[in-house]
Structures are given as C-alpha cells and as structure tokens.
PALUM-490494 format. One record per residue (C-alpha): x, y, z. Coordinates in pm, whole numbers, plus 50000, padded with zeros to 5 digits. Layout:
BEGIN
XYZ
...
***
This chain:
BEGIN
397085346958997
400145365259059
399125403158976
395755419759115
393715434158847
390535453158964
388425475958752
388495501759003
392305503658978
392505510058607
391725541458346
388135541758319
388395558457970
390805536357802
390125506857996
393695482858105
396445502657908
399565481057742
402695485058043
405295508457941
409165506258065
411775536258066
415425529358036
415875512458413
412805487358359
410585510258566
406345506358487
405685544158325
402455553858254
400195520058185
397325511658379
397325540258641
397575570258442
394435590458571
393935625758530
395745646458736
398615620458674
401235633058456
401605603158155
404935595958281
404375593558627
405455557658822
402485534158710
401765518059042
398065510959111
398285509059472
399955546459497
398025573659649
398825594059343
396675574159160
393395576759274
393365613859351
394245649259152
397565656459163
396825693759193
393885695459449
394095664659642
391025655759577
389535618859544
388945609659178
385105603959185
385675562659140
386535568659473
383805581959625
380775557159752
379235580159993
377415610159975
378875629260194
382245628160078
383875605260296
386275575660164
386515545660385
385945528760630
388655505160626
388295481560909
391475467961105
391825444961347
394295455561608
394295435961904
392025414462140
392875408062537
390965375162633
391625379963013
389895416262966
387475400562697
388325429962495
388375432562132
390395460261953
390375476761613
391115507261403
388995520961096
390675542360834
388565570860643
389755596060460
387545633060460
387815663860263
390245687260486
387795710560595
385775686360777
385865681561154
387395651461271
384825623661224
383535594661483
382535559761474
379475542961662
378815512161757
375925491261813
376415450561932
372805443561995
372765452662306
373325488162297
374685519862111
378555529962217
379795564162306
380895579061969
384885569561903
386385600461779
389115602661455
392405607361505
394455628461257
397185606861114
398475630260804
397335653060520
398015658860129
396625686159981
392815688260024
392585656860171
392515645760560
393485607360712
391735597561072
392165565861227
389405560661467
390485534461727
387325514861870
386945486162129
384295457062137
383195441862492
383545398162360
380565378662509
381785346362706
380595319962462
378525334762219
380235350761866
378185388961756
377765405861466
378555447461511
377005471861307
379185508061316
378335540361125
380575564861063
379335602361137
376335584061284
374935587060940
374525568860586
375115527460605
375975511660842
378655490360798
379325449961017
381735426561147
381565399261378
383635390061645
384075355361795
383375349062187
385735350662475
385845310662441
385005302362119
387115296261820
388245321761588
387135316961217
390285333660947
390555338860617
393595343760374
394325343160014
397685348359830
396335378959577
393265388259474
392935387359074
394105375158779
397715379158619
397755399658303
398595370958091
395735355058115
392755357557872
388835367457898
388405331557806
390285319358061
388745337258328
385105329358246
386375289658233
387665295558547
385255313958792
384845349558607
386815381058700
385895382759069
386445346859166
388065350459430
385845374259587
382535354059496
383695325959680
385075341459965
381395365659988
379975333759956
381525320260249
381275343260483
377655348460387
377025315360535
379465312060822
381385344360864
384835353160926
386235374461226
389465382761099
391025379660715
***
C-alpha cells in the first residue's frame, strides 16, 4: 500500500481520474482537479489548492462537517513534562475569515477548563488558520479520556491521555490506502477499502491509543 487513496481526496463527479504527465513527468490534472482548479493545475491531493476555490478561498463543501462552518479540529500532540505532570497539545481549525478567533474547552471528568483561545497562524483568501494550544493536568496512575469542543458548541470531540506513571499506548502505520494498481477485487479479498482504518478504529475502540 504505497499510495493513499481516500474518497474524500478525489473528484466527486468523475470519480478517480486516469494520471496525466506533462513533458518533465509532472502529475497534471488527474485525481485532484476540483472546481476552482484550473485542469492543468499540479495534481497533488494533499495541496491546499485542492480542497478549496481557487478564487474565493473558500472550503469545497466535502470539506465541511460542521454546521457552523468550521474545518477541523486536528488534534496534535506537542509535548508532555512528567516532572510537571503536564500534557501538551495543539488543535488546528480552519474558519471563514470573518470569524473571531475561536477557543477550545476542555472537560477531563473532573471539571470544565478555562476556554484556550486560537492563535492566528496565516490566511488565503477567505479563509483563516488558528492553532489553539491546550494543556492537560496527567493523573498519577490512572490514564483519562478528554472530551474538548470547539466554540463551546456542536460535538464534542476525545482523546485520552496515559497517567503520570503508566505506560504510553502508540500507534503507527506506513500509509493509509491502497496503491492504484490494485483492483476492487483485490481490496474486498483483502479487508475492503478502509482496512486500515477498520482495524485500527477497532483497536482503539477496545484499548485506546494516546498518541499515533
């Protein structure tokens, strides 16, 4: 599996397009040619060009999962400082320009945090980045799950974090999907589209992860 393929990544009209190649062996077009992309335009799935209008800035509505606009969050692990029993993180949203910087909450079981407020990393076009930096307080020997909501509204979202004296649990994986050359067939023989995924939801659903 040495090329990710996701559903989300591709033309939801046309469905996975056939790779093109201009004189220097660069991807053209292919599998990332949205609207607001010009047909020509660098092919690369994982550009920012690809998942939003090239004219307003704005995120292609694949994008969007939440009503109020708001892309993300994209959950980091930054840091953690055992002798301060401190665990540190980042979350990345993305928010329509005109919006004020947004916050993060957090609630450990114990009790709601002080709301962590955005910080503006960059702009393009219409469209705003914030990285909200957030700290956990680790328990001595007892892992928690944290729930954190961004705005203080819609779902809330969860991660766990492991004690101050209790193992960590990771995990990793090498890419996440299929290479293009292999077939439908294939892929149902082996697991189905999202195997990787499944098994990995599956874990973590039983014994989860604090860090991947």
């Amino acid at each position: 599996m040495d090329f990710p393929v996701s559903n989300e990544q591709f033309n939801e009209r046309d469905g996975i397009q056939e790779p093109r190649y201009d004189e220097n062996g660069v991807l053209r077009g292919g599998p990332a040619n949205y609207f607001g992309q010009a047909s020509d335009g660098a092919a690369d799935p994982d550009r920012y060009e690809g998942n939003f209008d090239a004219a307003t800035g704005e995120p292609l509505p694949h994008m969007r999962r939440r009503p109020d606009g708001i892309i993300g969050p994209a959950l980091m692990l930054v840091d953690t400082d055992l002798q301060t029993a401190t665990w540190r993180g980042s979350v990345l949203v993305l928010t329509p320009r005109s919006y004020p910087p947004p916050t993060v909450t957090l609630n450990d079981g114990i009790a709601p945090s002080m709301p962590f407020l955005g910080v503006l990393l960059d702009t393009y076009k219409m469209t705003a980045f914030y990285r909200i930096d957030i700290e956990v307080r680790l328990d001595v020997n007892r892992e928690k799950a944290v729930e954190y909501k961004v705005n203080n509204t819609g779902p809330a979202y969860r991660f766990f974090v492991p004690g101050q004296t209790t193992p960590w649990r990771f995990a990793f994986w090498s890419c996440n999907g299929w290479s293009l050359s292999v077939s439908d067939k294939d892929k149902q023989e082996l697991g189905g589209d999202n195997v990787v995924w499944d098994d990995l939801l599956a874990k973590h659903s039983m014994v989860p992860f604090h860090a991947q």
